[in-house]
Each structure stands twice: as structure tokens, then as C-alpha cells.
C-alpha positions in Angstrom: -30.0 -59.9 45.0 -28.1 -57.9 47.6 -24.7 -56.9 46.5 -22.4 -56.3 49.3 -20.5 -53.4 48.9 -16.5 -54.0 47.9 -14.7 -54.3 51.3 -10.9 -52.9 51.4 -8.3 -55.2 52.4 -4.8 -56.2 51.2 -3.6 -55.2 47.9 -3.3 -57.8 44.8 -2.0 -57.2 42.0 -2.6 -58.0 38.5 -0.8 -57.2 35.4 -1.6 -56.4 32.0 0.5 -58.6 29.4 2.0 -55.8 27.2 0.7 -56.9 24.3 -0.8 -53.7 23.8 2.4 -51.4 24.7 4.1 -51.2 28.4 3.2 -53.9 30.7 0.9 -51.9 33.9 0.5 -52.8 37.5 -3.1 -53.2 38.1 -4.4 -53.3 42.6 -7.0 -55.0 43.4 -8.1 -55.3 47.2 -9.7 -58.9 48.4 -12.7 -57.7 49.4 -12.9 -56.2 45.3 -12.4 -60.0 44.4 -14.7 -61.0 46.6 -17.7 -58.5 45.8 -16.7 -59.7 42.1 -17.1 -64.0 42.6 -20.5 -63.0 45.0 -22.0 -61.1 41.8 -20.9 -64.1 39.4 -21.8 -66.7 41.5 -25.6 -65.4 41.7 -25.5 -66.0 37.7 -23.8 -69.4 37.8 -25.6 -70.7 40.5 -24.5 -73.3 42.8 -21.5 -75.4 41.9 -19.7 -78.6 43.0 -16.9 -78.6 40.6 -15.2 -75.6 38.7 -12.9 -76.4 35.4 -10.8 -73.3 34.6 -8.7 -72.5 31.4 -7.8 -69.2 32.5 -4.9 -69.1 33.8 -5.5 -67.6 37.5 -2.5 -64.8 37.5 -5.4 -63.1 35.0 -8.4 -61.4 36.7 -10.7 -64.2 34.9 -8.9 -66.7 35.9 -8.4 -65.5 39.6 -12.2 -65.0 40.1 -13.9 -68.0 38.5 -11.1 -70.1 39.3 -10.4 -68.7 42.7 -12.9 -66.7 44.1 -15.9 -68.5 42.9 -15.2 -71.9 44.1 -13.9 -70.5 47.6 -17.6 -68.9 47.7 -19.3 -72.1 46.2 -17.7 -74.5 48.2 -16.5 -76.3 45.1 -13.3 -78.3 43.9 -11.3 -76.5 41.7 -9.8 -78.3 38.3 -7.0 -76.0 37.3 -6.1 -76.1 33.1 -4.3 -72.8 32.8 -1.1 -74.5 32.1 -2.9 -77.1 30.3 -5.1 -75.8 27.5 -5.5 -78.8 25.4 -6.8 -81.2 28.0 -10.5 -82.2 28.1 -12.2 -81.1 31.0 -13.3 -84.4 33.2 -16.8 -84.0 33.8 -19.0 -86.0 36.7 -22.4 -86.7 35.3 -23.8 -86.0 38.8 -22.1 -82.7 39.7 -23.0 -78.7 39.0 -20.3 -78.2 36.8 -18.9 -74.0 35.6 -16.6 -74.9 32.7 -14.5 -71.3 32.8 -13.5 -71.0 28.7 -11.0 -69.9 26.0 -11.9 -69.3 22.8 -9.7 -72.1 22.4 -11.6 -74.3 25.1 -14.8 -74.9 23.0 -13.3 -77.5 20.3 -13.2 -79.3 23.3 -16.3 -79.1 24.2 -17.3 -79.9 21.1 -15.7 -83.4 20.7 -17.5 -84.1 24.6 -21.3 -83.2 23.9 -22.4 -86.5 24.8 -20.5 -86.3 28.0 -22.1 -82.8 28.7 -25.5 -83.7 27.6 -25.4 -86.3 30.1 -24.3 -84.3 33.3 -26.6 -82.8 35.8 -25.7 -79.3 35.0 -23.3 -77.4 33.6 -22.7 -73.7 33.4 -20.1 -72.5 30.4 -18.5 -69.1 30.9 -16.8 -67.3 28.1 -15.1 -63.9 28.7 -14.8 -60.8 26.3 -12.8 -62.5 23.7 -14.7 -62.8 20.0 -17.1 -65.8 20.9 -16.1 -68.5 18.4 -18.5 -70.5 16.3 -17.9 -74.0 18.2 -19.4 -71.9 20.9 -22.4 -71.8 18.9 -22.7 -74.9 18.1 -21.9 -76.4 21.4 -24.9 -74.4 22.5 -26.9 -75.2 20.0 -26.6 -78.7 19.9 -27.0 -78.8 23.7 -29.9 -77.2 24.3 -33.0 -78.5 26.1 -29.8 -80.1 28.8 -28.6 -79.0 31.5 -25.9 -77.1 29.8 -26.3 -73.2 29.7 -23.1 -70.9 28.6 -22.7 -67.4 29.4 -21.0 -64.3 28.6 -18.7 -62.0 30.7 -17.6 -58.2 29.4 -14.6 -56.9 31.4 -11.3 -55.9 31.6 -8.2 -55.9 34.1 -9.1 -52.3 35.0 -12.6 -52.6 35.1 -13.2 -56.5 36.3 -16.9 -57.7 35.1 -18.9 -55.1 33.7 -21.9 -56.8 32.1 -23.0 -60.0 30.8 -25.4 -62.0 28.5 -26.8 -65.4 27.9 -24.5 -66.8 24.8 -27.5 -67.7 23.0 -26.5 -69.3 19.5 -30.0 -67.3 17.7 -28.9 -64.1 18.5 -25.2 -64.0 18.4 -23.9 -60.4 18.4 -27.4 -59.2 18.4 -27.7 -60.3 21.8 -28.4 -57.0 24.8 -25.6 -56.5 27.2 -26.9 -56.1 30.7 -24.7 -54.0 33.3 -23.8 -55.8 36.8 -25.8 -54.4 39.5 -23.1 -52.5 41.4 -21.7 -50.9 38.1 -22.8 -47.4 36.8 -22.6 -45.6 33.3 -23.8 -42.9 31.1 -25.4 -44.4 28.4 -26.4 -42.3 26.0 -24.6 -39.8 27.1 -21.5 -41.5 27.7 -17.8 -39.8 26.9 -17.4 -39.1 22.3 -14.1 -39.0 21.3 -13.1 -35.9 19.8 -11.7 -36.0 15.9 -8.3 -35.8 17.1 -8.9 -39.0 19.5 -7.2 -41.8 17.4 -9.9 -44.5 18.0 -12.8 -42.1 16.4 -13.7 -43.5 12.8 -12.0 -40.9 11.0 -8.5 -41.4 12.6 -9.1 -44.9 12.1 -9.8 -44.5 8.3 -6.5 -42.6 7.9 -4.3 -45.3 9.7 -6.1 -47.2 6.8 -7.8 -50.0 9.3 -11.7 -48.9 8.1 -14.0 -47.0 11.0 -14.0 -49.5 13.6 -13.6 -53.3 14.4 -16.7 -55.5 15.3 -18.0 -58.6 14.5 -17.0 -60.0 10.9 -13.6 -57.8 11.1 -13.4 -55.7 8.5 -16.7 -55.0 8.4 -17.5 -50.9 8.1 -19.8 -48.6 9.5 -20.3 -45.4 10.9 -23.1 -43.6 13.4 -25.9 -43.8 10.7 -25.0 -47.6 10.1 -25.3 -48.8 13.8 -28.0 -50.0 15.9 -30.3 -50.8 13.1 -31.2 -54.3 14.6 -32.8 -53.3 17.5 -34.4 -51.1 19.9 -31.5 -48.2 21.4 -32.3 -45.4 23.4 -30.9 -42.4 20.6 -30.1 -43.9 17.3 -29.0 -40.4 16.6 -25.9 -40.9 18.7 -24.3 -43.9 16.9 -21.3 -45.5 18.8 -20.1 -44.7 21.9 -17.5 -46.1 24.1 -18.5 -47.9 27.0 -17.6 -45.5 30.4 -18.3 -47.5 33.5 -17.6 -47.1 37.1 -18.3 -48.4 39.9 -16.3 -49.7 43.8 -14.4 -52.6 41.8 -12.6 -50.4 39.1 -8.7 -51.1 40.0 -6.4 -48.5 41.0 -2.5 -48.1 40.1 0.0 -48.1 42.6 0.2 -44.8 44.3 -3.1 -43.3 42.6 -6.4 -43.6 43.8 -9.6 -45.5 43.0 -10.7 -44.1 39.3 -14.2 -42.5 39.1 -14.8 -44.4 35.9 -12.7 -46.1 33.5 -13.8 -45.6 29.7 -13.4 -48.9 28.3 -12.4 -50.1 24.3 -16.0 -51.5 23.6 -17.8 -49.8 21.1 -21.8 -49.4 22.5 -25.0 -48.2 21.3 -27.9 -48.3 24.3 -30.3 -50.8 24.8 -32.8 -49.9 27.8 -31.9 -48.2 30.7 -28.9 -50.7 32.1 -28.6 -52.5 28.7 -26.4 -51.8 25.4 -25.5 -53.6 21.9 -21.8 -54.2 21.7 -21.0 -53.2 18.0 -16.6 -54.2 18.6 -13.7 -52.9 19.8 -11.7 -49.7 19.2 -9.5 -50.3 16.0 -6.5 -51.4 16.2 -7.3 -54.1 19.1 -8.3 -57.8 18.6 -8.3 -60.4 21.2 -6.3 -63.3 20.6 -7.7 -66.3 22.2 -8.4 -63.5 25.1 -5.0 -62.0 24.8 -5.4 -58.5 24.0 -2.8 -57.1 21.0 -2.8 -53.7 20.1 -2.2 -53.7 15.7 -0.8 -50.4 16.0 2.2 -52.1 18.4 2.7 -54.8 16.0 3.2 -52.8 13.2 5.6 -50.5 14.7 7.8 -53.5 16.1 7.6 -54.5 12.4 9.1 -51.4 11.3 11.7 -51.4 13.5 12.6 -55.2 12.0 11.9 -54.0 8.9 12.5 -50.5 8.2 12.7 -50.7 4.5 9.4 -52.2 4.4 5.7 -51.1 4.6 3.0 -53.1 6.5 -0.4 -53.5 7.8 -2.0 -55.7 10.0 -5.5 -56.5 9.6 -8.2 -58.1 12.2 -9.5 -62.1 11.1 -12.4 -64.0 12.8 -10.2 -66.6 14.0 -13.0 -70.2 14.4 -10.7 -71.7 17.3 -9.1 -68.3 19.0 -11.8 -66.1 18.3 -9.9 -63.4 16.6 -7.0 -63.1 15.2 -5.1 -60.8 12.6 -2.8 -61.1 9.1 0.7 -59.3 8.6 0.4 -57.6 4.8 3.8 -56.2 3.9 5.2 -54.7 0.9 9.4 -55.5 0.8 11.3 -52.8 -1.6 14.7 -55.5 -1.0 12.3 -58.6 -1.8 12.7 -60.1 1.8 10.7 -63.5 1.9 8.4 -64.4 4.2 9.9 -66.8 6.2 12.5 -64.3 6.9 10.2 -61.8 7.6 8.1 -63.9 9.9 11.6 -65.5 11.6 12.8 -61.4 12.4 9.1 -60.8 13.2 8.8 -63.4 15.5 11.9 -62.0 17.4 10.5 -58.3 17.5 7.7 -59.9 19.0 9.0 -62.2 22.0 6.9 -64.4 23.3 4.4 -62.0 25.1 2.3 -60.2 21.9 0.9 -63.2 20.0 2.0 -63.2 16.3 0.3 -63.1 13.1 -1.7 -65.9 11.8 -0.4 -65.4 8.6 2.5 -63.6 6.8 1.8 -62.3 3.4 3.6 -60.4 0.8 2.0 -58.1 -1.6 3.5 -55.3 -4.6 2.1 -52.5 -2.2 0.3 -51.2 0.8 -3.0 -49.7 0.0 -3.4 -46.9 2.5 -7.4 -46.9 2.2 -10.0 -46.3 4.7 -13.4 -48.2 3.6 -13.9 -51.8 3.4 -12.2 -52.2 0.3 -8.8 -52.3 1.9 -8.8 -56.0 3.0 -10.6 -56.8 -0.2 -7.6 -55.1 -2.6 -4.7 -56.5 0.1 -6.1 -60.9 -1.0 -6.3 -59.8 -4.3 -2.3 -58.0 -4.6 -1.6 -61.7 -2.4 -3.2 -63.5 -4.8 -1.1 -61.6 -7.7 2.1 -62.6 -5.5 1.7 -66.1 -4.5 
């Protein structure tokens, strides 16, 4: 496939949430969209009919829900504001189903529906892929249903993707877009004093990193192990990737590379394993939320009280987190979540649960979350 290269034109703008500290002013020229939907639409194919959950003001959103069916020539069915509905499917149309974690529940109470429609392409984007995912895929297979995975950011639009294939899971090789470059092996360490290396992780008491089953620890020697990588030697690295459709800032230029929160070990020369995200960051039905944040804004409500948040697999939002705090005045937790919930606003999604424990343990292996349900157990 020939990739044209990204064209300038006018600026567009795009804007991270905040829910991981100051809201920022991403640019991104049309032609950068375009180049984007012309890569994508070579993996979905052709298309009659696109149904998006992401809402198009998000970079997701604006290319599969935008730029895509501009390119395709399809009719656009537009659920950002309407999560919950059931997508209406035509048994005789090429279908791309744009997802939400939330989005496959849905999918899951229509498989009849989708096993009976010509073709349909499922697209799920960097967010924890939940395990109705799975199981939509799983139950659908030998139809014309196939899903696929995106990897990207704001900053970076789509860096790499993957068939969602319901055997492999996690386990499944990343491959880079064509028109997007990286160092692989080699690519940038954090030094010790970089607060999302393992060590500085341990000490803020959240374990060495965050990955599939959260909570879960490991460390360089740990990682890799289920598959062919380049340098097992090297352990994790985070992703560094450039490339002509990085976004710029206003009044700054173009980025060489942007180093991304995805923690990598290679996989072939344009391929890596995805082990998680930099602690401290979860994606909330594709919302990202920085912990870190949310405990500070806690302490602020709450100075009196100590807290931690810690990462959950969440089955219909993909991931989610727990609030754990320790009250010296005895606060309960419906007041606690009422004031949280204030701190909060309505931008940096809130904790799935609020619970109350005797203390804080401050330790970094895997036995923190462990020791945090037993002291709520104690206290309920």
C-alpha cells in the first residue's frame, strides 16, 4: 500500500480532557487527518455504513467517524452522545462498528444480528480491551465479523494495531503503521529519577508498572517471557514513535518523536508486546486519568486523610480504579465520595468504589492491593 505523505493545510484542534492534569491544545492539519482515515481505511476495508461511539471532538472519533467515511463513501451513524443505543445494523451492508469499552455489551446482546450481516469490521482503541470483546469475537467467528485494535494517542494519532483475536489476548504483536518510525530496542530508558521507572513507582507504593490484570508486578527480568523479542536483556521500554502525523502545540513546531505511556518490549523489526501503561494512568472507558491527580484533589478535600488509588480491570469500561483511604476524624464514605465527587467535577471520571480502611500501606510489591481488601474487609 502507498501511503501518501501528510499534506499541510488548516489547523484543527483537539484537546486533551484534563483528566490527567491541565487540559492542552493539540493542532492537527487536514491533510494529517486525512493521511490517518487513508492508512485505517486500507485495514477496514471498504465500508457502506460507519456506527461511531466516539464522540468526534476526540481524534478517534474524528477519524473513524469523520474521515473514514468521507474517504469510504459511507453513511455515518453518529452515538457519541448516545452511548447506550444499539447500533442498527443492515444485514446487506460493510459495516465498521467504531467501539467503547462500554460499546461491546451491546454487541453482545446483538450477535445474531451481526452474525447475519454481510460484514462487519469492529474497531476498539487503546483503552483495556474488555472481556465482552472477547467473547463477541469468539462467538462470531467463522462470520463476517472481524474486530480490530488501534494504539494511539492525541499527540501521536494511530501508531500501531492488531487483530483482537480472543486466543491470544494481551499476548497478541503490535505492528507499527507504515508511515510511523521508532527505536525499538533502543528506544528512550527512563533514568531512576524519572517517576514512571519501576522504582519510583514502588515508592509512590502503586507496584512497578500497570499492565494487564492491574496490579500485577514485574520488572525487566519478568517481561517478554511469552514470546519471541528482539533483547530480552532490555526489559520494558516506553514506546518512542515519530513520524509526519505527530501533532504540534500552538506556536511550537512539529515534534521529532513523541515518547508515549505504553510500556513495550520488541517483537520483530516493526513489531512490539504491549506489557501496560506507565503507573499511575488507567483508561476509563478510553478516558485517560492520571491516579497521581486524583489523589492529590483528594488531599486537598481531605487533608487530614491519607489515600491511594489503585488500577481495576473494569468488564464493561475496561479499566477502572478504587479510592482506599484512611480518615484520622472518621469521615464516612458517602461523605468522602459526595466532597470527592466535587474535587473531581465532571471532567476526571471518579472511582468505582470508595473504601475505608485503619491505614494506608505504603508498599511497593504486589502485596499492596492484597493487604488494602483485607484492612476493607476488617472495616466493613
Amino acid at each position: 500500500m502507498t501511503v501518501r505523505r501528510s499534506e499541510p493545510g488548516p489547523d484543527i484542534v483537539f484537546r486533551t480532557s484534563g483528566t490527567t492534569g491541565r487540559p492542552v491544545t493539540w493542532l492537527r492539519t487536514a491533510g494529517q487527518l486525512r493521511a490517518e482515515g487513508e492508512l485505517l481505511a486500507g485495514l477496514t476495508g471498504p465500508a457502506d455504513q460507519v456506527v461511531s461511539y466516539a464522540p468526534p471532538h476526540h481524534l478517534y472519533g474524528r477519524v473513524f467517524g469523520v474521515e473514514l467515511p468521507r474517504l469510504l463513501g459511507a453513511s455515518v451513524t453518529d452515538h457519541g452522545d448516545t452511548p447506550l443505543v444499539p447500533p442498527a445494523l443492515d444485514p446487506g451492508a460493510r459495516t465498521v462498528l467504531v467501539c467503547l469499552p462500554s460499546s461491546w455489551q451491546l454487541l453482545l446482546r446483538r450477535l445474531p444480528e451481526l452474525a447475519a450481516c454481510r460484514e462487519v469490521v469492529a474497531v476498539h482503541s487503546t483503552a483495556r480491551v474488555p472481556g465482552a470483546a472477547y467473547e463477541v469475537t469468539r462467538r462470531l467467528a467463522g462470520t463476517g465479523f472481524r474486530a480490530l485494535e488501534v494504539l494511539g494517542s492525541t499527540e501521536t494519532g494511530a501508531v500501531a494495531t492488531r487483530p483482537l483475536d480472543p486466543a491470544l489476548r494481551e499476548d497478541g504483536v503490535w505492528q507499527l503503521l507504515p508511515d510511523v518510525s521508532w527505536a525499538g530496542a533502543a528506544a528512550i530508558r527512563p533514568s531512576p529519577a524519572d517517576d514512571t521507572w519501576p522504582d519510583a513507582a514502588a515508592e509512590a507504593g502503586m507496584g512497578s508498572w500497570v499492565g494487564p490484570g492491574a496490579g500485577a508486578k514485574a520488572g525487566p527480568a519478568a517481561c517478554g517471557e511469552s514470546g519471541p523479542v528482539t533483547d530480552r536483556r532490555a526489559g520494558p521500554v516506553r514506546l518512542t514513535v515519530g513520524g509526519s502525523r505527530l501533532a504540534r502545540r500552538p506556536g511550537a513546531p512539529r515534534p521529532d518523536t513523541v515518547t508515549m505511556p505504553d510500556l513495550v518490549v520488541p517483537a520483530g523489526p516493526r513489531g512490539f508486546r504491549r506489557l501496560g501503561r506507565s503507573p499511575g494512568l488507567v483508561k476509563v472507558n478510553g478516558v485517560r486519568c492520571d491516579l497521581g491527580l486524583v489523589e492529590l484533589l483528594a488531599r486537598e478535600a481531605f487533608p487530614e486523610a491519607d489515600t491511594v488509588c489503585v488500577p481495576l480491570d473494569d468488564e464493561i469500561r475496561g479499566e477502572h480504579y478504587a479510592m482506599y483511604y484512611a480518615s484520622p476524624s472518621g469521615t464516612g464514605t458517602a461523605e468522602f465520595r459526595s466532597r470527592l465527587a466535587a474535587v473531581l467535577g465532571t471532567v476526571v471520571p471518579g472511582p468505582r468504589s470508595v473504601i475505608q480502611v485503619r491505614e494506608v500501606p505504603r508498599s511497593g510489591d504486589i502485596v499492596l492491593i492484597e493487604r488494602l481488601r483485607e484492612m476493607a474487609g476488617r472495616t466493613s
